[in-house]
N, C-alpha and C positions, 0 to 999 in steps of 0.2 A: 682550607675548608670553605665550600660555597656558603654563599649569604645567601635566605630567604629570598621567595620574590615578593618583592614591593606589591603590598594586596590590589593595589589598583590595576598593576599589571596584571596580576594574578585574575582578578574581574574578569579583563581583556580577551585574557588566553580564553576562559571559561566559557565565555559570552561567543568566542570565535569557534570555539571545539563545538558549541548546541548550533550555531548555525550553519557549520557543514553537517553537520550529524541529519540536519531538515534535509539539507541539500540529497541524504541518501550517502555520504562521503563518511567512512569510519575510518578510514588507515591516512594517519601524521606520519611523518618523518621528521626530524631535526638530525642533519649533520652536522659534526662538530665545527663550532667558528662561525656558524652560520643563524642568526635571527634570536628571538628571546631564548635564555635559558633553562629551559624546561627540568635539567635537570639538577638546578639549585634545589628544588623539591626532592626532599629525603624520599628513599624509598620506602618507606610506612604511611610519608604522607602523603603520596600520589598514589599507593595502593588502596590508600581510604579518603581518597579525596570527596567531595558527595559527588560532582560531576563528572567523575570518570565513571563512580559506580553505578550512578543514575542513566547513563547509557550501556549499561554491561560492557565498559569499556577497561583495557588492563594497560599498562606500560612495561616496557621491556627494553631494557638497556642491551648493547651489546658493539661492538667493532668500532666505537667511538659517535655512537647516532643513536636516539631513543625511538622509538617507533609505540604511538597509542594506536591500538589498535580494538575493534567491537570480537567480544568472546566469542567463539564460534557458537552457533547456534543449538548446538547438541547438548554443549554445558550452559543453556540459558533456559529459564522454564517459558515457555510461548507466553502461557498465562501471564504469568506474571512483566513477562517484556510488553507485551501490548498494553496492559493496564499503565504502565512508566510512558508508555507513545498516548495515552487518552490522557493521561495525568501531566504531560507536557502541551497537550491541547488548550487544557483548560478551556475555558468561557471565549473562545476566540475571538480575539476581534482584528487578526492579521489582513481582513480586508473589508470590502462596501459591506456583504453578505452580513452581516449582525448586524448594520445597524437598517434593514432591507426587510425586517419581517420574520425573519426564521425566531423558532421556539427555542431550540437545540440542536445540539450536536449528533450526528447519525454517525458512530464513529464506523461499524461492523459488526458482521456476528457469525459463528460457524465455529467448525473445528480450529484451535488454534494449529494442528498439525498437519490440516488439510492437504490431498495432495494435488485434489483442485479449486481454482480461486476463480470467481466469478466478480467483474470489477464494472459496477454499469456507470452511469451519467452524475447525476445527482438527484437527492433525496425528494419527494415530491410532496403530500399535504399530510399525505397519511402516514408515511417515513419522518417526518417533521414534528408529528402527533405523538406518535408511537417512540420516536427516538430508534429503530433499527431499518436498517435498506430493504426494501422489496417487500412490501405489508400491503400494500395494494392490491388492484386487481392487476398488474403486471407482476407483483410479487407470487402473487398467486401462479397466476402462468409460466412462470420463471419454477417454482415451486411443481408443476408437474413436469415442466422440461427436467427437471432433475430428476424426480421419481420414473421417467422414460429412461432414464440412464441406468437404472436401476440403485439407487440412489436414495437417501436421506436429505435433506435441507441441513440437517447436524452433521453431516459427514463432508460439506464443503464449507469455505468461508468465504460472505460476501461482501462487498463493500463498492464504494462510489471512488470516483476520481473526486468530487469534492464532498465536504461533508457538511453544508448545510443548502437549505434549500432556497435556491433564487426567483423572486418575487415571481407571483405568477406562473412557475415552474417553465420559465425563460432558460432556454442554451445556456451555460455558465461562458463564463467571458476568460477568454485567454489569459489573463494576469489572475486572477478566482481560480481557475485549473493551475497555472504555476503556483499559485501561494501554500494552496492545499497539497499538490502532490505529493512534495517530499513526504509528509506524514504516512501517505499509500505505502513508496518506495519504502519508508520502512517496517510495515506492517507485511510487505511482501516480503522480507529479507528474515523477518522474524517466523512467521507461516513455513515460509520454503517451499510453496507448491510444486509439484511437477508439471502444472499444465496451470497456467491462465487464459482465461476468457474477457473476451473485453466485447463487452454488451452494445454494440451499437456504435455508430460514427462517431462520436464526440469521445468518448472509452478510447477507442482502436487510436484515434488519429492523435490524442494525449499524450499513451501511451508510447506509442511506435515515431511520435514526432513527424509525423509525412502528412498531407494534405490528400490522400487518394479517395474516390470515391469506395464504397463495400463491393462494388462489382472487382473490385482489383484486390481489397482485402481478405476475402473471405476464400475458403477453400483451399488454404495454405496454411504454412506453420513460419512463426515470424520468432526469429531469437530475441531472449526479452531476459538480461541480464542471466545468464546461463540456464534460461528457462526455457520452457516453449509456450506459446502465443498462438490461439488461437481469435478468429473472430467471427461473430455472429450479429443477428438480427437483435435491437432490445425489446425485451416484452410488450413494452409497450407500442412499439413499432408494428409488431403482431399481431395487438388488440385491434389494430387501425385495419393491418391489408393483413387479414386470416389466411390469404393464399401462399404468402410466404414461409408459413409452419412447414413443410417439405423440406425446402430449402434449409432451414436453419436445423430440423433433423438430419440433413447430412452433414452440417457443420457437426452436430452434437456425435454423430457415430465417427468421425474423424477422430474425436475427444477421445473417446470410448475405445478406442482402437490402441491408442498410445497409452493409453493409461490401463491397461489390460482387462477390462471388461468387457463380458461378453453380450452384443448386439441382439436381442428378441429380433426375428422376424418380422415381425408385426407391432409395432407400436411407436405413436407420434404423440406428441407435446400437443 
């Protein structure tokens, strides 16, 4: 009969299973003969472990290899999985960003079942006030680009590539987008959109991992983890050169196309 695992080790495994789980990374393998023994842990106690649960995550033995693997999404309530992804956030302090000025945390907000996900920059004074994305007057504008869609603000879910807001509402810095993302990656896995939007340069090029200007981004459809990707102008990009509103309506009736809604004639953001 196996012996328990040694709690330290035990620690180890726990502590390695939450930091791929940020990474966006659910599916382990162990074949037999190969690295710690995962499955010295009884099967009631790895069924109720807190850190498999705490990721909606189940184990499953089989052909001599265990496999942990994230519930599918259908038997997981959205609700309650994003509050477990805020509730792993906590008080953050995984980079410069807390100790820099922010209030709180902007985690998201919208349908948890949304089948579109709108994902902009990062949180600005009023998003940082308020604690939700897009409350501004880019929020606002954002807010009737939706309603052109025919459309609710309840009926998508939005959120930032990072979730607190950088001094002075400065570009977020390369290693602040990597630290935060994973958290996105899995709020998008949890949502399940059929269509995301990525608001603007710093969104798209996060995202998509490519350095391209929006003249090469936009106007296309970009696969984004068995999704589709679109990308657009940010609100606030808008507020600046009003003449670009056009253009990012034909990005939005692209949207609107794929996602079977029907296009009014007449009306712009």
């Amino acid at each position: 009969m196996s012996s328990p695992l040694d709690p330290q080790l035990r620690r180890a495994i726990t502590d390695r299973i939450r930091y791929y789980n940020d990474l966006g990374i659910y599916d382990f393998y162990r074949r037999e003969g190969v690295g710690p023994v995962l499955s010295n842990v009884s099967h009631q106690e790895t069924a109720d472990s807190s850190p498999l649960k705490r990721f909606g995550m189940t184990a499953v033995e089989g052909s001599g290899e265990m496999k942990i693997t994230a519930k599918a999404s259908k038997g997981v309530d959205p609700t309650s999985a994003l509050r477990l992804i805020r509730e792993d956030i906590g008080d953050c302090t995984r980079c410069r960003l807390h100790k820099q000025g922010r209030k709180q945390i902007v985690f998201g907000v919208g349908n948890p079942q949304a089948e579109l996900m709108f994902i902009g920059e990062a949180p600005g004074a009023d998003e940082d006030q308020q604690g939700e994305p897009f409350v501004g007057r880019a929020g606002q504008l954002l807010n009737n680009m939706i309603k052109a869609m025919g459309l609710q603000r309840e009926d998508v879910y939005i959120a930032n590539i990072i979730k607190c807001r950088p001094p002075n509402n400065r570009t977020p810095e390369r290693d602040e987008c990597e630290t935060c993302s994973p958290f996105l990656m899995r709020q998008i896995e949890v949502i399940g959109p059929k269509v995301l939007v990525a608001l603007g340069a710093v969104a798209a090029k996060t995202l998509l991992a490519v350095n391209a200007p929006m003249s090469e981004l936009r106007g296309r459809w970009f696969d984004f983890r068995e999704r589709k990707l679109a990308v657009t102008y940010h609100p606030a990009f808008l507020l600046r050169d009003p003449r670009q509103k056009k253009e990012t309506w034909k990005d939005l009736q692209m949207v609107m196309k794929e996602l079977g809604l029907s296009i009014p004639e007449k009306a712009q953001p």
